[in-house]
C-alpha positions as CSV (number, residue, x, y, z in Angstrom):
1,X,-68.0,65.1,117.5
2,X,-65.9,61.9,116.6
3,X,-65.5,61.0,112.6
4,X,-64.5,57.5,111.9
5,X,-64.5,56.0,108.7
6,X,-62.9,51.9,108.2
7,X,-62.6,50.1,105.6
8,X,-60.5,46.7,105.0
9,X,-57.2,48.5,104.4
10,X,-57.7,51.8,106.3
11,X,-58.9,53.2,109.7
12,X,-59.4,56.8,109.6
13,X,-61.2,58.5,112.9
14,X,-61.1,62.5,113.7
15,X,-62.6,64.4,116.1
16,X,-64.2,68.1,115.9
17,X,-64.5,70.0,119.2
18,X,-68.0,70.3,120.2
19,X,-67.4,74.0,121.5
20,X,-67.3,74.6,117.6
21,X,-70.2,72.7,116.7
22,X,-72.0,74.4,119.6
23,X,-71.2,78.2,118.6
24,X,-73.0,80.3,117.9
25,X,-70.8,82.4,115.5
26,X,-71.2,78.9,113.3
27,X,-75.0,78.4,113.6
28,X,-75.6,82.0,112.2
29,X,-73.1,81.7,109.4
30,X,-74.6,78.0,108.5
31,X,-78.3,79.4,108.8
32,X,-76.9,82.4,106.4
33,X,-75.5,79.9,103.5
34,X,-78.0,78.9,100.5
35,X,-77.6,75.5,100.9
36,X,-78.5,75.5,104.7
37,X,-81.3,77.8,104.5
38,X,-82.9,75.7,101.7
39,X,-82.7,72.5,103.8
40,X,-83.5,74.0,106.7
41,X,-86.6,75.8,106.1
42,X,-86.9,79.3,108.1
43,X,-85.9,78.3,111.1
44,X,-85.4,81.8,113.3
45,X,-82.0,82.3,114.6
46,X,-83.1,82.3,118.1
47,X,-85.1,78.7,117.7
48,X,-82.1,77.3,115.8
49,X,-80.1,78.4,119.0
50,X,-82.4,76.9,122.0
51,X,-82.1,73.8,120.0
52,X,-78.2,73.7,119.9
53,X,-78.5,74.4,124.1
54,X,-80.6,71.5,124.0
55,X,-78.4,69.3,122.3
56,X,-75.5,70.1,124.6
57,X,-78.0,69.9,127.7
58,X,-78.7,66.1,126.3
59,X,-74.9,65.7,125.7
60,X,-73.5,66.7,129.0
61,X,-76.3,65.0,130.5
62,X,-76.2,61.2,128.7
63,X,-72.9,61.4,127.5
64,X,-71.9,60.5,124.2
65,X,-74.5,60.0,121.0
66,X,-74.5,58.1,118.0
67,X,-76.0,60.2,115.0
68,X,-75.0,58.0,112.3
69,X,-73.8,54.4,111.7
70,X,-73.6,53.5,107.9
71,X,-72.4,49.2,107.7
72,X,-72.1,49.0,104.0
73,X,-72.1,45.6,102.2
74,X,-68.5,45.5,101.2
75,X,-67.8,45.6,105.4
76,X,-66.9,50.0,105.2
77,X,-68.0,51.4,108.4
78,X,-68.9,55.0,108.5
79,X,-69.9,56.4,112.3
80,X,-70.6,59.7,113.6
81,X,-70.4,60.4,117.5
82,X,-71.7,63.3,119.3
């Protein structure tokens, strides 16, 4: 997952491996917090981990994936790559 935030004076861009992303250690401690389980619902563990196969089935299969692209009015540019 790429991170890149720009602005007029700065150009910030990180990346997070998607092996951590896709773990499964992370998805059962993010399904375990309040804050995720109150967003998410009551998804079961086992749904919540066919889904993350599938989104690295759709990764490896059409490359890269825009999830967010945020153009603010002042020209800040906020984008977030799978």
């Amino acid at each position: 997952m790429k991170i890149r935030i720009r602005d007029e004076n700065h150009d910030f861009a990180f990346s997070i491996p998607n092996r951590l992303i896709f773990s499964r250690f992370l998805l059962r401690a993010a399904l375990k917090s309040k804050p995720a389980a109150d967003s998410l619902g009551s998804i079961p563990p086992e749904a919540a981990e066919k889904l993350l196969e599938e989104l690295a089935r759709v990764r490896k299969q059409y490359g890269p994936w825009e999830l967010v692209s945020i153009l603010s009015a002042d020209g800040d540019l906020v984008t977030i790559t799978l």
